[in-house]
N, C-alpha and C positions, 0 to 999 in steps of 0.2 A: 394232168394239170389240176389246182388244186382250185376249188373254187373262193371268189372274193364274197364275203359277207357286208352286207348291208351295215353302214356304222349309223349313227344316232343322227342325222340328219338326213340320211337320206342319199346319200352320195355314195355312187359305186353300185348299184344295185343289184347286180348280177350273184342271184341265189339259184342255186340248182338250176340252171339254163337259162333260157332267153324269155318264159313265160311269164316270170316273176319281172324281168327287167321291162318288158314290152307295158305289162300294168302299168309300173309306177309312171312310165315315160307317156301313158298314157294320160294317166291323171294329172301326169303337171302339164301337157298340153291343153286340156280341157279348161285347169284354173287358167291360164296364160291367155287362151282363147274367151271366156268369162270377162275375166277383167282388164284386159286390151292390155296390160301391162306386166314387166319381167317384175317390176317389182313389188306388185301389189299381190303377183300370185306366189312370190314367194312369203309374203306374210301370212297370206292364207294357208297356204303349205307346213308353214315353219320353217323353211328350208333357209338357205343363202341366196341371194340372186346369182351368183355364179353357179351354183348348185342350180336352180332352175335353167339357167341359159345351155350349159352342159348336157343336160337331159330333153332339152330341147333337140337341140344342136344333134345330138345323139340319133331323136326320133328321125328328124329329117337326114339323117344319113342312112337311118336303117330304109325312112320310104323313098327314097332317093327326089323327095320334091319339098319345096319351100315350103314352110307352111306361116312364116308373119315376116309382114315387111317393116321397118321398122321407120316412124315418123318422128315429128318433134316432140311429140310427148305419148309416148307409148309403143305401142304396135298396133298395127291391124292384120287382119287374114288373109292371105293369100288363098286365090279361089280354092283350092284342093282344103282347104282346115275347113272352109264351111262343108264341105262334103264329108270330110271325116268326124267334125263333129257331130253331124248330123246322124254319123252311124254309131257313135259307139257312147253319146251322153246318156239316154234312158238307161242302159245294161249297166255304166258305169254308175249313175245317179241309185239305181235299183239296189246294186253291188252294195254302196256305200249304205243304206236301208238297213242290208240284211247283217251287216260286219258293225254298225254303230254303235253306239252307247246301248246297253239293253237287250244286245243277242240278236236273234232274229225277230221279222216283220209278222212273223205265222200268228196270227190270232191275238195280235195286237191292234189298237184303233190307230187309223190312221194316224201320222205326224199333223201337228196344228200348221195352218195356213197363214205363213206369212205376208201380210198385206200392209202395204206403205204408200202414202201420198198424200198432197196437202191438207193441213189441219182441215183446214176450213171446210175442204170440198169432201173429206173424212167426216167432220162433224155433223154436215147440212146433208150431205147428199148417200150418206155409205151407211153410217152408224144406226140412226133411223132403221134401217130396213135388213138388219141382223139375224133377228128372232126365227123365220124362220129356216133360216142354217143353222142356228144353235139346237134349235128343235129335230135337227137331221143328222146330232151327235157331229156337226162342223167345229172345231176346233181352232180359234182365229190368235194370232197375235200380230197387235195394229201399230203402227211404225208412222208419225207425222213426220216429215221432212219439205225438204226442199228436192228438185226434180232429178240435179246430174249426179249428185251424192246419193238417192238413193237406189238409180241406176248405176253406180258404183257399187253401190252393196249388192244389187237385184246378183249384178256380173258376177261377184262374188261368192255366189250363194246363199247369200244371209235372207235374201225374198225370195217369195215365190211371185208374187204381181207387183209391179208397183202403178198407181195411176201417175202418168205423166203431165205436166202443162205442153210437151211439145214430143214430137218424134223421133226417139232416138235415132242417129248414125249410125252407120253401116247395118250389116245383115246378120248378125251374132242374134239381135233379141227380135222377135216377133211382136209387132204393134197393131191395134186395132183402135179405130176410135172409140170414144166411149160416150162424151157429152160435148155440145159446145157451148161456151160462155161467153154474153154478152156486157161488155162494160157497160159502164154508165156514170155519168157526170154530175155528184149531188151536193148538197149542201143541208145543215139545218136551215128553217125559214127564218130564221130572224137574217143570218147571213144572206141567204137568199133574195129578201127583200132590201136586204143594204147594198147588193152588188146591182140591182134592177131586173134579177129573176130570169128565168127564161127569154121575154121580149129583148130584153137588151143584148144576149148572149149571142142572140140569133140574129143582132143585127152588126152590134160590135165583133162580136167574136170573143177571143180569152182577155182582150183589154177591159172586157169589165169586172175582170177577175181581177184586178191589181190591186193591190194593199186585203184582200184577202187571204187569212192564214192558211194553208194547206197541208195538210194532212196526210204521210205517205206509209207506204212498207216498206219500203229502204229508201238508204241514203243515195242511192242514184238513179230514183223513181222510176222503174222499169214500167210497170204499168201506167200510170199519168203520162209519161216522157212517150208510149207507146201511143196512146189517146189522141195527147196533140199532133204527133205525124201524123196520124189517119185521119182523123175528122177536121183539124185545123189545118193541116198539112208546112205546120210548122217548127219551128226548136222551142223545146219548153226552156225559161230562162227561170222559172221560179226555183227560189228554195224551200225547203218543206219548212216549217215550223215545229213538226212532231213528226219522228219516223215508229215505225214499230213494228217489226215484224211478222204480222200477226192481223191479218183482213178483218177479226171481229172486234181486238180492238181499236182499229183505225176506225170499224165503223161506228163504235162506241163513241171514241172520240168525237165524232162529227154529231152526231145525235145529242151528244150535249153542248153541242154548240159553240164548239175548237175552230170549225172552218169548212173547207171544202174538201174532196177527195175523188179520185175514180173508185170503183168497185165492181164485180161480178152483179148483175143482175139479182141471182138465184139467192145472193147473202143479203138483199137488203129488199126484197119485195114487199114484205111486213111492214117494215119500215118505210115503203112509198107509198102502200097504201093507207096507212094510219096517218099520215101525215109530216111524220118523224122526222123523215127526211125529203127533198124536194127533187126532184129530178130538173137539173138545170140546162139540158140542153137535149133534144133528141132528132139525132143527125137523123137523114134515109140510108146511110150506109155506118153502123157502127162496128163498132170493131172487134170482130170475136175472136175467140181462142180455142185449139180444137185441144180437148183431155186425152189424151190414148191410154187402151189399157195392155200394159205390157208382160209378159209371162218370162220366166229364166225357160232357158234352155233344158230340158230334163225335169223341170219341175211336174210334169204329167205324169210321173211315179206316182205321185200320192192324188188319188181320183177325188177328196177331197177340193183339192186344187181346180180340176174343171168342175166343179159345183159353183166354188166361188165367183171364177170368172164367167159362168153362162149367168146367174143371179144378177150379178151386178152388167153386163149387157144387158138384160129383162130390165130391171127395175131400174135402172139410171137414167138409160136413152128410154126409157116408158114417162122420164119425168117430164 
């Protein structure tokens, strides 16, 4: 019988035996498993998503066991995919190393380290303390975002770490704490003194906040909105005045005396203690938020990679 060749996407894969086809069925299980989804891992692929579902479909016929079940928006793994990814992502991750852009791995510096996570907590808390990984030939490329998106890309392969605001679902990516952040409730002083400051806040509550401007990061104040349930234990009803994406300059904003805002602690110290900004309320239980730091799957290929995330365990949770 005559064998079937591989056409330009990828479909049909059966070259010279089952060793060739077991690969490729490999690799699209791995994206599949990655990025919880048939169709995100067929963009990564290049494939078709019926091309990927096939080769799917294919592997779990050949191991005779489920390996994703399939939910409202995605898939997830059925126990036996975390066991098999867990045996064959380094060899494949490795694989992919030594076949890439550039020939082989042999006497070449390691690939740069993909690191992604919020601007801010990048700017204040990561960027500072570089120098010496760059001094130990570390090779970085730095990725600001937002948390689920770039835990999309992490899945993906496009990172090797990304710092999270929360811990990711299921058991595909490995998380670790890294720092925790406390809000905090501030204002410039002029506002400050126009609202009755701390004593009033502590007596009234957020109604001495009323006809004060506020100042958010988004349009449906996830942090502020988060604040008032926990410390006031109530629905926040205000609207922002100024939203902005972007924690330094919201807290810009406020510094020059726009209004009020929540904030991370660690982004506006300077500014509580120079006077800059006022700290209007300081609950006994405020309300923190834990960072994780999260690794892809196989990214332990390139030893770079645990330099970066034992460094930043050392010197983040040292801060």
């Amino acid at each position: 019988m005559r064998n079937r060749e591989t056409n330009d996407r990828g479909e049909s894969a059966q070259v010279g035996g089952s060793a060739a086809l077991d690969l490729n069925l490999l690799r699209t299980f791995l994206a599949v498993y990655r990025t919880g989804s048939f169709t995100a891992a067929a963009r990564l692929l290049g494939l078709s998503q019926p091309t990927v579902t096939t080769q799917v479909r294919a592997l779990e016929r050949l191991l005779d066991r489920e390996l994703f079940q399939r939910q409202a928006r995605g898939v997830s793994p059925a126990p036996y995919a975390d066991e098999l990814a867990a045996r064959i992502v380094q060899p494949l991750d490795s694989l992919a190393t030594i076949t890439g852009p550039g020939g082989p791995a042999q006497g070449r510096p390691p690939e740069p380290v993909h690191l992604a996570g919020p601007h801010e907590f990048l700017t204040r808390s990561v960027l500072p303390s570089l120098a010496s990984l760059v001094d130990r030939g570390v090779r970085l490329r730095i990725t600001p975002g937002l948390t689920e998106p770039l835990l999309d890309d992490l899945r993906a392969g496009r990172h090797d770490l990304v710092i999270a605001t929360f811990r990711p679902r299921g058991r595909a990516l490995a998380a670790v704490p890294l720092a925790d952040e406390e809000f905090v409730l501030v204002a410039a002083p002029a506002w400050a003194e126009r609202s009755g400051g701390p004593a009033r806040i502590a007596a009234d509550g957020p109604a001495a906040l009323h006809g004060v401007p506020l100042v958010a990061y988004a349009e449906d104040l996830p942090i502020v909105r988060r604040y008032w349930r926990h410390v006031f234990g109530r629905r926040l009803v205000c609207q922002p005045a100024v939203t902005m994406p972007d924690l330094n300059a919201v807290k810009a904003a406020v510094v020059g005396g726009t209004g009020f805002t929540v904030l991370p602690r660690y982004l506006c110290t300077a500014e509580l203690a120079s006077g800059a900004l006022v700290l209007l309320h300081d609950p006994d239980d405020p309300p923190i938020n834990t960072a994780f730091l999260v690794q892809r799957p196989g990214a332990s290929a390139n030893p770079h990679v645990a330099l970066v995330r034992d460094h930043l365990l050392a010197v983040v949770r040292g801060n």
